[in-house]
C-alpha positions, 0 to 999 in steps of 0.5 A, spaced: 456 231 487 458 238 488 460 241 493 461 249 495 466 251 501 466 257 503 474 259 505 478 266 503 483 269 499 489 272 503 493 274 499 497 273 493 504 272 491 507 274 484 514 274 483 517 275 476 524 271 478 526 266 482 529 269 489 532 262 493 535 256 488 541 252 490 543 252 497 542 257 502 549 258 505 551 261 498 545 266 500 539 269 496 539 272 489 540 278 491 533 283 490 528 280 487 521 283 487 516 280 491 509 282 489 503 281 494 497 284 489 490 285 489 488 281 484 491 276 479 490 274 473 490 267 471 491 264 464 488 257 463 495 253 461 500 258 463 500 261 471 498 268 474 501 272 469 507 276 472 510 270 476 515 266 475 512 260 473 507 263 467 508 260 461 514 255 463 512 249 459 516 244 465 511 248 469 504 246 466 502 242 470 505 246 477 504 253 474 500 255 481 501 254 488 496 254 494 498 254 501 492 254 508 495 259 513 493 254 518 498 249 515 503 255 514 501 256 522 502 250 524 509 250 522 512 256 523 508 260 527 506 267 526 511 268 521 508 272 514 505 265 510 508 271 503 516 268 505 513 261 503 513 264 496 507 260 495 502 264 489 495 263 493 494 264 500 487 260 502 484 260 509 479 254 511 482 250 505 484 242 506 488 242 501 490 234 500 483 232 498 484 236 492 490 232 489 489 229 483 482 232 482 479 239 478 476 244 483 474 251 482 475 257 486 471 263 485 470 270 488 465 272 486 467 273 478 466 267 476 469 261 478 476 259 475 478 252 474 484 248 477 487 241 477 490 240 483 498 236 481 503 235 487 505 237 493 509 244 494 514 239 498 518 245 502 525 247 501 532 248 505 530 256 504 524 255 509 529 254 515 533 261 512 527 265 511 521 264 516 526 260 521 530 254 523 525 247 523 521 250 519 522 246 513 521 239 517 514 242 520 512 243 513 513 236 510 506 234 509 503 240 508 507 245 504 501 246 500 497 244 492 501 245 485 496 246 480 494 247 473 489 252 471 485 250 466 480 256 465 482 264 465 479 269 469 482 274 476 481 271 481 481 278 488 483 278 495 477 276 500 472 271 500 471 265 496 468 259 494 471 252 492 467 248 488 469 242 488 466 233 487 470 231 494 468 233 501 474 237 504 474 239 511 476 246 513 478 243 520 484 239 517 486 244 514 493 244 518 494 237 518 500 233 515 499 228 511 504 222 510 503 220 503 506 222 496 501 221 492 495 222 489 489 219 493 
């Protein structure tokens, strides 16, 4: 069975290099570009074209990462979700359900196919960059790696998920307590 969700896109995060890796105290990488376009390109395999993670052979499987505003919301407040430097900010998405299975997502172009991999388990720079305890709040639903398997662009704006589960928007926010795929 198939099932179509209506949800947007908010923005899209596209960084070239990594900004925060090894422990906070020892501060950031220095000036690294953050990119909040209109649109990507996805390459089936490979990632959004541009960011850090295309092409990274041990990043296959985890090239893309989603985030549900509600879940960024929940955590840390009204803090901007692009500092979770997550690619694909989605609103009305329950992500979890989509762990272990393909989905598509289309805005209006076509739709573009995805694997969902594991969580996006948060890091010890959520606390230094969207605020202290926001690391903790965000264990459990810190978004959906996943792997593109079709290529495409994919815009800012509404969207739809194609997807064999049920998902449910109103969960969206909520933690879950396991680490693996159902």
């Amino acid at each position: 069975m198939t099932y179509r969700y209506p949800c947007e896109i908010l923005a899209f995060v596209v960084s070239p290099k990594h900004a925060y890796f090894g422990r906070p105290k020892d501060g950031p990488a220095g000036e690294v570009e953050t990119l909040t376009p209109g649109a990507v390109e996805i390459i089936a395999d490979k990632g959004i074209r541009g960011d850090r993670f295309f092409g990274v052979r041990a990043h296959t499987e985890a090239a893309v990462t989603f985030l549900a505003l509600e879940a960024w919301t929940a955590a840390a407040g009204d803090v901007d979700p692009v500092l979770a430097r997550r690619n694909i900010v989605v609103r009305g998405v329950e992500l979890d359900p989509l762990r272990g299975r393909e989905f598509g997502l289309d805005t209006g172009v076509g739709p573009i196919r995805f694997r969902g991999g594991r969580p996006a388990h948060p890091c010890s720079w959520m606390d230094t960059v969207a605020g202290e305890g926001v690391r903790k709040a965000l264990i459990g639903r810190g978004g959906l790696r996943a792997q593109p398997l079709t290529s495409g662009t994919l815009h800012v704006g509404p969207a739809t998920i194609i997807t064999d589960v049920e998902i449910d928007a109103t969960r969206a926010a909520d933690q879950v307590k396991r680490a693996q795929p159902r």
